[in-house]
N, C-alpha and C positions, 0 to 999 in steps of 0.2 A: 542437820542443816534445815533450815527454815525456806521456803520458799514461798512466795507470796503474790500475789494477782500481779497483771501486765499492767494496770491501775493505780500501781504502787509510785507513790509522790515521791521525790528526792529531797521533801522537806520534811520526814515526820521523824518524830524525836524518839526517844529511848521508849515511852508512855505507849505507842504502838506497839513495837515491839513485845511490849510486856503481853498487853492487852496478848496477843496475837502466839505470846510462848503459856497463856493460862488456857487460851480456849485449847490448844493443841494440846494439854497437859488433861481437861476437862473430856477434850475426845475420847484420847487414851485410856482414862477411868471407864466409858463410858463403853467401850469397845470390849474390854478386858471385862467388864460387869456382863453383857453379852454372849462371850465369848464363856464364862463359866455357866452360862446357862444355857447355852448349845443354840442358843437363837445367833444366828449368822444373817437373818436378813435385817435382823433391828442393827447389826455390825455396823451391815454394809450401809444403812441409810445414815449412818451417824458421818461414816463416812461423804458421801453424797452430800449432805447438808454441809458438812465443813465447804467445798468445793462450792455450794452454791452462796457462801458468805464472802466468794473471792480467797478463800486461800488454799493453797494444795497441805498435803500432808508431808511429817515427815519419818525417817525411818521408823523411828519409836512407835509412828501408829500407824505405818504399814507390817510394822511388825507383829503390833496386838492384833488386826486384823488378820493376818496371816495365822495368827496363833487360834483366835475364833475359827476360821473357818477350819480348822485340823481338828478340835472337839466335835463342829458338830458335818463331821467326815465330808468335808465340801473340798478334795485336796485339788482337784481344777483348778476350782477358783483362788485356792491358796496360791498354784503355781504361776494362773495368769495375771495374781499382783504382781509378785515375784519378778515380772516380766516388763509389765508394767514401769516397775520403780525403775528398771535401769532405763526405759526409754523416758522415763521425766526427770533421768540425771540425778538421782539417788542413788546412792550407794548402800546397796545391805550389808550388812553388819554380819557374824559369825552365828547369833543370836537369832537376825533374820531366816537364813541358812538352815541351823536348828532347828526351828519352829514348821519351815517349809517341807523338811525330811520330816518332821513329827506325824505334820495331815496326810503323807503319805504314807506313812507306818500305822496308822490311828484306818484306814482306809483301805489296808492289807495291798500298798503299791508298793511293791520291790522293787519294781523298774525303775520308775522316777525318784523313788529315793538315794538309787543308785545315780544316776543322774546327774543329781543336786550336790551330793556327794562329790563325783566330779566336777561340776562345776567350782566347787570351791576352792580344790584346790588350783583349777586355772585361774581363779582371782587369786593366789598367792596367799592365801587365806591356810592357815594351819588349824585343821579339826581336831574339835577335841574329845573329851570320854562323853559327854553327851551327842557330840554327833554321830561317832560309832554305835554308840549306845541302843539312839535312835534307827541306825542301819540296823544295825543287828536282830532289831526287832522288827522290822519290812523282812527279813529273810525269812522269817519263821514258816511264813507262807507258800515260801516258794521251792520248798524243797530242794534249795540248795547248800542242800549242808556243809559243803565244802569249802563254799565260799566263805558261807557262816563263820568255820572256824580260821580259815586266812583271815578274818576283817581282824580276831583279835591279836593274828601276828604283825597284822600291819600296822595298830594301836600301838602295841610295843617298839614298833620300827620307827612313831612319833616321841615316843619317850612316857610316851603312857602306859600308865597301870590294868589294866583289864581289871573292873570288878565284879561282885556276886553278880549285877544288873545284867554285864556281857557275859559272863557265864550262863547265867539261867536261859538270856534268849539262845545263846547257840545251843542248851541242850535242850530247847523248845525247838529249835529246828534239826539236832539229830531225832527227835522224838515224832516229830511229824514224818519223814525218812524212815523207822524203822530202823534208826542205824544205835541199837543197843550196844555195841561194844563200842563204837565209837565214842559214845555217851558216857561208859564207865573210864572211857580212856581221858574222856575231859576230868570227870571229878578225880582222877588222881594228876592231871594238869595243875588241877585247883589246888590241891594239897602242896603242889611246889612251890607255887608262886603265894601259898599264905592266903588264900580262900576260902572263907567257909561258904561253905553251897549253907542254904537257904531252904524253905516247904517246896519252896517252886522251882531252884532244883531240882531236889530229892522228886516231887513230882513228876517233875519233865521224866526224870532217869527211871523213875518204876513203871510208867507210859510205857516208855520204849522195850524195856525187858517183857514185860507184858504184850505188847503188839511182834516181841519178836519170839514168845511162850518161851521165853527165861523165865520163868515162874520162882524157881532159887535165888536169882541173883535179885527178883524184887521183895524175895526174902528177905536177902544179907542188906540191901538197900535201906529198907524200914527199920531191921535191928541199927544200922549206921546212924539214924536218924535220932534213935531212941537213945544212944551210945551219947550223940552232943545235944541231948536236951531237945530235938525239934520236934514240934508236937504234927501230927499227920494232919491235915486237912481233908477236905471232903472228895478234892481231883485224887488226892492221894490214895485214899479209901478205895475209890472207885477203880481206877487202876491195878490195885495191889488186892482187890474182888474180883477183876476180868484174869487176872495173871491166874488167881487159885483156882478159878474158871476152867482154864486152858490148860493145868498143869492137872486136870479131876481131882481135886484134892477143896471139896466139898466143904469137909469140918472148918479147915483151915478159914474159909471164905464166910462160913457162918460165923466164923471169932470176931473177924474183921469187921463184921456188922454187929455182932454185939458192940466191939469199939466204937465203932459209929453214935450208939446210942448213950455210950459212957462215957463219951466225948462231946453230949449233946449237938452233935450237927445233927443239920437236916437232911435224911436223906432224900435223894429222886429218886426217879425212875431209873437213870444209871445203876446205881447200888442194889438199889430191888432185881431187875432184870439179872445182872448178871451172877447176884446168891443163887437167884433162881437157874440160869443157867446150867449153876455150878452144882443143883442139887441134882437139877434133872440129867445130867452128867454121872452122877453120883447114883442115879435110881432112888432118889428120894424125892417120891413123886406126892407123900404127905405134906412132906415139908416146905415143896415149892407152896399147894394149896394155902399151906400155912402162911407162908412170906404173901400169899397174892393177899389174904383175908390184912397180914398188916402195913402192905402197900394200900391197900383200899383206907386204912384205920388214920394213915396222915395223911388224907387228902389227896391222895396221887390216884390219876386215871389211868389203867391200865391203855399201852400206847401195842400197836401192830406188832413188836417184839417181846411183848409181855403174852400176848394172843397166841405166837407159834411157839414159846418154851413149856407154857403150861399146856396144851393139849399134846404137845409131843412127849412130857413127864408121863403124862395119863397115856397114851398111847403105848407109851415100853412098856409101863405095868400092866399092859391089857386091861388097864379099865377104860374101855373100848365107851361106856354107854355114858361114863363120865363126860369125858372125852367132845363126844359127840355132842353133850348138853353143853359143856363149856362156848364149843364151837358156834351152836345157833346162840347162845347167851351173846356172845360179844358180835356177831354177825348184825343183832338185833341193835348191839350198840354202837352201831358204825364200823365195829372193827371186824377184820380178817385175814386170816393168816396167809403166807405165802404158798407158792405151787411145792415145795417141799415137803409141808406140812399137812396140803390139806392130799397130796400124796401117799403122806404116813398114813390119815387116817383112812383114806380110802382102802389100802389096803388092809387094814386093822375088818374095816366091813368086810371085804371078799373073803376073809379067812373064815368070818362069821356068819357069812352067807344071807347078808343084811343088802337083799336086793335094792331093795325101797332108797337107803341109804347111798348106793351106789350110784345110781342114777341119778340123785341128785346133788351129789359131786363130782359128777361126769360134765358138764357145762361147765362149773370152776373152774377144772382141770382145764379144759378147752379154751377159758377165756386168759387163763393166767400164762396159759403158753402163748399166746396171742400175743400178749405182751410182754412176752419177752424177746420176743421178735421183730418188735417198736420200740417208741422210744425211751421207754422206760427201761430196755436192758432187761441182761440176767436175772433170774432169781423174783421177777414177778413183783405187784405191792397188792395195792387192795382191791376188792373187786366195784 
């Protein structure tokens, strides 16, 4: 629907009209061009300028507008167009709907995506697999996984299919949960219903057996993976590195990163920290040295958990004075380890009757307890 200034003559002929369905048509490009480039205030002026020519907008470019401001994470203002159109007697569209649950999902808002959701169907409005689609991916955040997987009973209960899209997000939100058996319990869901899981399945799902130290089943997860042809990615990697982590199984986690590099990704500091973990786990306190000298080799800066696994490696191997060097090394470069670590090495001193040393980890100690007592919580960060 078209709607147009209070200015509006009762004699203008079809030629208006046209005029007035090109510039709206001219907006829309104009909005959508914006809107893929995350700029939402040039949107909104496009907007504002229509209205200062005399004429209002209509759904089609409150829609691209709403759809701008969901890329560049503006879901307010997404919702108080939303709000807007019905009080200037437009009517949104399913499409409109869509795009307004999208800036809320794009924006990690569960709530109002849920919402919006409702709302529609009080407009009598039947959603479809992209509006679930879009829900299910606002759930990822909010830990509620249960909801998560009712949304895709309720898809079914419209006569919709649930695809890989709503698979992946619900085993994106049992994976944020922790909820690893319910995870595997989705991908044989998938297998019923004629689903092939996806990287970002199989990710989501070796996440979760890894945060729950199923360490085998993120095994039997990545053989599955290898079984239908899906090549691991890097979330993947990483995950199925923190799982061998957790499970001490060292070699395993070091193959995994050979993969890495015969799979040309790139690795992060994810990947690095947690071989390392998994060495220093393992008492292979060379080989973390090793992984830190080829974390340094591609440009990665060792980060505050790169600091506490390598001097705690050096630390179980009693190379106390290694240890110790590592410690002012990275001290000097901004970083420092937690009250746990710089724990270890204190006591690594006392044993060694390294006075000097003591004392002057006796105020870290003092200051990282400090803080854990504010508001930084448990477990301390940097000094």
């Amino acid at each position: 629907m078209v709607v147009v200034a209070k200015t509006f003559s009762m004699k203008v002929g079809p030629r208006f009209f046209s005029d007035v369905s090109a510039e709206l048509r001219k907006c829309t490009a104009l909005i959508s061009g914006y809107g893929k480039q995350r700029d939402v205030w040039r949107a909104i002026d496009v907007l504002t300028s229509l209205r200062e020519k005399g004429l209002q907008p209509n759904v089609v470019v409150c829609s691209a507008l709403i759809h701008a401001c969901g890329t560049g994470r503006q879901w307010r203002r997404a919702l108080s167009l939303l709000a807007d159109m019905q009080e200037e007697y437009l009517h949104p569209n399913l499409i409109t709907y869509n795009s307004s649950i999208s800036a809320c999902e794009k924006s990690q808002q569960w709530a109002p995506a849920l919402q919006v959701l409702h709302t529609i169907r009080q407009r009598t409005f039947r959603p479809d697999l992209t509006t679930y689609n879009a829900v299910l991916s606002a759930l990822t955040t909010s830990h509620r996984w249960a909801q998560s997987h009712a949304m895709l009973d309720e898809a079914r209960l419209e006569g919709l299919a649930p695809d890989v899209i709503s698979y992946s997000a619900c085993a994106t939100s049992f994976e944020k949960a922790h909820q690893w058996a319910q995870g595997l319990g989705l991908l044989a869901e998938m297998r019923r219903h004629g689903v092939q899981a996806n990287v970002i399945t199989y990710g989501a799902l070796v996440s979760a057996c890894e945060k729950g130290f199923r360490w085998p089943h993120a095994l039997q997860l990545v053989d599955d993976m290898q079984h239908h042809s899906i090549k691991k990615d890097l979330v993947t990697c990483n995950a199925l590195i923190s799982a061998c982590e957790k499970g001490h199984e060292p070699e395993l986690a070091l193959k995994v990163l050979s993969e890495v590099s015969e799979r040309r990704l790139q690795p992060d500091n994810i990947t690095f920290n947690a071989a390392m973990s998994a060495c220093e786990k393992g008492m292979r306190w060379e080989r973390v040295l090793s992984l830190l000298s080829d974390m340094r080799a591609h440009g990665l800066k060792p980060n505050p958990i790169t600091c506490c696994v390598v001097i705690l490696a050096c630390s179980d191997a009693s190379q106390t004075e290694l240890a110790w060097q590592l410690f002012l090394e990275m001290e000097e470069s901004g970083l420092a380890p937690d009250a746990p670590t710089v724990s270890r090495l204190l006591m690594e001193c006392e044993q060694r009757l390294l006075l000097d040393r003591e004392l002057a980890l006796l105020p870290r100690i003092v200051a990282l307890a400090g803080r854990r007592g504010g508001d930084d919580g448990p477990g301390g960060v940097l000094l």
